[in-house]
C-alpha positions as CSV (number, residue, x, y, z in Angstrom):
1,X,-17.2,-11.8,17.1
2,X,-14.5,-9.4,17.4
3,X,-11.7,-9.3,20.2
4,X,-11.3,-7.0,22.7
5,X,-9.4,-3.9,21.7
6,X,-10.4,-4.3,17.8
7,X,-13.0,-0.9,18.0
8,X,-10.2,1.1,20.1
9,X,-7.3,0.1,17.5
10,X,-9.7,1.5,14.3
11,X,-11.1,4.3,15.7
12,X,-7.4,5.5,16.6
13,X,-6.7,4.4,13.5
14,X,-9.0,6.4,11.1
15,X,-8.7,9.5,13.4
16,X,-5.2,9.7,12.7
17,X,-5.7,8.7,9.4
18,X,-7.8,12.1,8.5
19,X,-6.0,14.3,10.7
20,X,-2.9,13.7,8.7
21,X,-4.9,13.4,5.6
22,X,-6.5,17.1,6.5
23,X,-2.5,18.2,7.6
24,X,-1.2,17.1,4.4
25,X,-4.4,18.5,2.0
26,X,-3.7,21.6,3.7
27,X,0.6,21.5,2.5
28,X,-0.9,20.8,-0.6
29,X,-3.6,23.7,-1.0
30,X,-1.8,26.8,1.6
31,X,2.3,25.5,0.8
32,X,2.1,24.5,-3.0
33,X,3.9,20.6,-1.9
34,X,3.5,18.3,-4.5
35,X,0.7,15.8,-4.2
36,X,3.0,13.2,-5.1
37,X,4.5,14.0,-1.5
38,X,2.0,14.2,0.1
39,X,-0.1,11.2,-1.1
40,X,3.1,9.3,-0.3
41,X,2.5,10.5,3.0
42,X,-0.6,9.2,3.7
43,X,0.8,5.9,2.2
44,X,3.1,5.3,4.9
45,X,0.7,6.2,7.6
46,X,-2.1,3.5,6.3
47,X,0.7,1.1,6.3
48,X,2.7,1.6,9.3
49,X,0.0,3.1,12.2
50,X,-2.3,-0.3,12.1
51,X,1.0,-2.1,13.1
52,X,2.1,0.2,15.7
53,X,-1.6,0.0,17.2
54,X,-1.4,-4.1,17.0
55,X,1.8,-3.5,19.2
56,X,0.7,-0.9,21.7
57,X,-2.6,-2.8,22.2
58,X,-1.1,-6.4,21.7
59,X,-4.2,-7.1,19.3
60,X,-3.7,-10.1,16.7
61,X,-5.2,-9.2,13.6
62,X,-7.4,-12.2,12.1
63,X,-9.3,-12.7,8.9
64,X,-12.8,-11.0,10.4
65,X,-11.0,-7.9,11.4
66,X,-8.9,-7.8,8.5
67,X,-12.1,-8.4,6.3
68,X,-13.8,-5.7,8.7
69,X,-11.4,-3.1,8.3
70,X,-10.7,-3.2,4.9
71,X,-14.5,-2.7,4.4
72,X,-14.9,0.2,7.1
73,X,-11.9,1.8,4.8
74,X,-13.3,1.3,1.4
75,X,-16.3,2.9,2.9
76,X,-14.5,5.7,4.5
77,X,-13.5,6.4,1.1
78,X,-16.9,7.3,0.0
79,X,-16.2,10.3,2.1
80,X,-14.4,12.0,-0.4
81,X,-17.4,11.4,-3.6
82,X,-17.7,14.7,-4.8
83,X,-21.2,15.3,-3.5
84,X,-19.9,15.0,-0.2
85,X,-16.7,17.3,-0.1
86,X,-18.0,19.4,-1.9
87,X,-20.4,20.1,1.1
88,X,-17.6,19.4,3.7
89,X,-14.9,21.8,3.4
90,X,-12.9,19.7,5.3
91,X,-12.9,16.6,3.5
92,X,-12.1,18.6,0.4
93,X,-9.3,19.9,2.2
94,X,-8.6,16.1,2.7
95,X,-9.3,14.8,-0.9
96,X,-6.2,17.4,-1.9
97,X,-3.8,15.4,-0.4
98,X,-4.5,12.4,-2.9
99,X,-5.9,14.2,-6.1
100,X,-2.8,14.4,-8.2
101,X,-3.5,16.5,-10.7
102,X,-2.9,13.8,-13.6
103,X,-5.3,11.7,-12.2
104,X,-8.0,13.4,-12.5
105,X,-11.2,12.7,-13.0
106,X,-10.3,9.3,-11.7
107,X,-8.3,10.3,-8.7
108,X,-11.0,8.6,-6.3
109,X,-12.4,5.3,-8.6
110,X,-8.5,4.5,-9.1
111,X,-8.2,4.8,-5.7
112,X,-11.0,2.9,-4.5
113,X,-10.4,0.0,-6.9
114,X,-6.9,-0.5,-5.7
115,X,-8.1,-0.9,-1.9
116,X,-10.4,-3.2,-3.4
117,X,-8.3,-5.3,-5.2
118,X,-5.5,-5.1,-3.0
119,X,-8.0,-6.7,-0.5
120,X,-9.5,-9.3,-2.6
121,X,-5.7,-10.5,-3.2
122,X,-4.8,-10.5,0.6
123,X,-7.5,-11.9,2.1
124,X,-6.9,-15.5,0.1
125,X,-3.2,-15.2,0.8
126,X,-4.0,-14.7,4.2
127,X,-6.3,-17.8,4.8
128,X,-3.9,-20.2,2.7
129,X,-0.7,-19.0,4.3
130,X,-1.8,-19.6,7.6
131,X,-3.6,-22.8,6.3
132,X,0.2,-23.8,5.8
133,X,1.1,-22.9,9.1
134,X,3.7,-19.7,7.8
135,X,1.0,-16.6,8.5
136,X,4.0,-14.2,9.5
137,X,5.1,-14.6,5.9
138,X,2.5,-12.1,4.5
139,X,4.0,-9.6,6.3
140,X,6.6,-9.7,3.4
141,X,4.9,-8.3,0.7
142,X,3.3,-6.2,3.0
143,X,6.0,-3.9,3.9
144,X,7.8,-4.3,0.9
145,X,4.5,-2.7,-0.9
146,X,4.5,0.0,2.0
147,X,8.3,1.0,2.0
148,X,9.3,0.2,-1.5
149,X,6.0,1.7,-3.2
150,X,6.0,4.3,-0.9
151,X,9.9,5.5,-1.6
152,X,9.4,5.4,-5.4
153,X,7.2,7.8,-6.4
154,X,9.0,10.7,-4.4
155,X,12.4,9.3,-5.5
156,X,11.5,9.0,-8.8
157,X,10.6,12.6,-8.9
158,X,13.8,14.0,-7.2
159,X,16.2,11.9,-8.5
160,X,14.7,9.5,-11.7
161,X,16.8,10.0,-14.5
162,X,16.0,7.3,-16.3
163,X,11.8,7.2,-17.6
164,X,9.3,4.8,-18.6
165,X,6.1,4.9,-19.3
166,X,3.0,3.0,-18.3
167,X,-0.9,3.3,-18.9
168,X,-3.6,3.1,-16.5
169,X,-6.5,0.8,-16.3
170,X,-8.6,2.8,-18.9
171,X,-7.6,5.9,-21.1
172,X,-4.6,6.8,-23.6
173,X,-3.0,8.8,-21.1
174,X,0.8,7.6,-20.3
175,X,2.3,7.9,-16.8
176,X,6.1,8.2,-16.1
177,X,7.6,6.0,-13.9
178,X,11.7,6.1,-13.6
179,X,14.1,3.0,-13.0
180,X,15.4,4.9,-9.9
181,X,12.3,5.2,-8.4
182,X,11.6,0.8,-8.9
183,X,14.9,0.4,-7.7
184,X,13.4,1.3,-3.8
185,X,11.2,-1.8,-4.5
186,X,14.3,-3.7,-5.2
187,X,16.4,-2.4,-2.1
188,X,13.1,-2.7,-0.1
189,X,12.6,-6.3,-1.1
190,X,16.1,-7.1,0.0
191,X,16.3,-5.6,3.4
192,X,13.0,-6.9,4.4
193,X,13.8,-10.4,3.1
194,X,16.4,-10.1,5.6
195,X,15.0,-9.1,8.0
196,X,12.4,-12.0,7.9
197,X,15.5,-14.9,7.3
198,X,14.6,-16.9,10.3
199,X,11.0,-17.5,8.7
200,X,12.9,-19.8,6.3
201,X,15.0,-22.0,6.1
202,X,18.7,-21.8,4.2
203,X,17.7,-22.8,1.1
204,X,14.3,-20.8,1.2
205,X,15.9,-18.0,2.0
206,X,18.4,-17.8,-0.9
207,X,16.0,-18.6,-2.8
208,X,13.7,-15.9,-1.7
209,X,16.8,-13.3,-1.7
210,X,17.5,-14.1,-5.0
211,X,13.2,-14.0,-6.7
212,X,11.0,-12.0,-4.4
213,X,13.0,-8.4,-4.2
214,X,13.4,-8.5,-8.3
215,X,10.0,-10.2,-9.3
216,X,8.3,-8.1,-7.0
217,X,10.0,-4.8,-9.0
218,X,8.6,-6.2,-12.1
219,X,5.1,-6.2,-10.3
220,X,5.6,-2.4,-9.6
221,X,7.1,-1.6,-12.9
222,X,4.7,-2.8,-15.2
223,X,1.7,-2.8,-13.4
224,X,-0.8,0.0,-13.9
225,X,-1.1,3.5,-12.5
226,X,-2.1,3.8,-9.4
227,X,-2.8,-0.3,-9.0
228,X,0.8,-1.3,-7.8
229,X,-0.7,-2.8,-4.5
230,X,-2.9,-5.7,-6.0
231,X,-0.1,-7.0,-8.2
232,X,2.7,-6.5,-5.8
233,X,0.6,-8.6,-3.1
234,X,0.0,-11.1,-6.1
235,X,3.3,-11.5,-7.0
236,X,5.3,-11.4,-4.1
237,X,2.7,-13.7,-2.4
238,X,2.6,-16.5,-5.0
239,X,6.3,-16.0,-5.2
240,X,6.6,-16.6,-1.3
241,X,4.3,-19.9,-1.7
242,X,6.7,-21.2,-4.2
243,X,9.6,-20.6,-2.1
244,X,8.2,-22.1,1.2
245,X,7.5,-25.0,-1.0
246,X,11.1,-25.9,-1.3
């Protein structure tokens, strides 16, 4: 049921996962960095480490192993429920790295939900885009999600200028988000569209240039806190399905 390689790839996978989730909880608890860093940090290793495994290992991710993993990681979350950590020193040490402080108590439910979600988005998109023979498409949204989202928050905090303000699923609370911070979605959106140009053709790929980097910044902008993945793999996926239709 599931190719060679598959349990190699996610056990490298989650082990590097917590190490640099235990690394990073540790900057945040013994060095005083930001969680906003750090959390950003463990962003860009869930995105970017599966696809260096797929390379080293030359393993084809299908929609069983996708399905599989994103339910061994939603479960791998459960780690962190407070009865847990709170028994486990270590995954508290973990947990630090992603419990912004203005998150709490719903640091890990946000959390959680996003996976979720983000899963129940990709996993359609998945089946109909290679139903339509263009699977390498997803891979759009993908890394604009994992570079663009993953640049904002931290450049939003160093350099945002310019605020705005957004709510969370539930609560009054208001988040700041900054215009400089979006802008990495933007800039993201255009270099990978770029660097994907020979999945389209001319006209598809003006086309995409000119919707998926900007609509895709809308996703991020006015989604809510902490649930930018779901809407920026709804958006720029249904945005890609309009464009190969051209």
């Amino acid at each position: 049921m599931f190719p060679e390689g598959y349990w190699a790839v996610e056990a490298l996978k989650f082990v590097t996962l917590f190490t640099v989730a235990f690394v990073t909880g540790l900057m945040v608890l013994r060095w005083n960095v930001r969680v906003n860093y750090t959390r950003k940090i463990n962003h860009f290793v869930l995105f970017f480490v599966p696809i260096f495994l797929h390379r080293a290992f030359d393993f084809q991710p299908s929609l069983v192993t996708t399905t599989a993993t994103g339910a061994l990681l939603i479960a791998s979350l459960g780690l962190y429920s407070h009865p847990i950590r709170s028994r486990i020193p270590p995954l508290a040490i973990m947990f630090a790295s992603l419990d912004r402080p203005e998150d709490r108590p719903y640091t890990l439910w946000w959390l959680s939900s996003q996976v979720v979600a983000g899963y129940l988005v990709i996993i359609p998109l998945v089946i109909l885009f290679g139903w339509l023979g263009h699977g390498g498409l997803m891979m759009i949204p993908i890394l604009i999600n994992a570079i663009g989202d993953g640049l904002a928050e931290p450049v939003g905090i160093r350099f945002g200028k310019h605020e705005y303000r957004v709510r969370a699923l539930h609560g009054d609370r208001e988040y700041v988000r900054t215009l400089e911070g979006s802008a990495c979605v933007f800039f993201a959106g255009l270099v990978v569209i770029v660097l994907f140009q020979e999945l389209f053709t001319p006209v598809q790929f003006w086309v995409a240039l000119a919707t998926v980097p900007i609509l895709m910044t809308l996703a991020e902008a006015f989604s809510p806190h902490t649930w930018d993945t779901p809407f920026l793999f709804l958006v720029g996926g249904l945005t890609l399905l309009g464009v190969v239709s051209l």
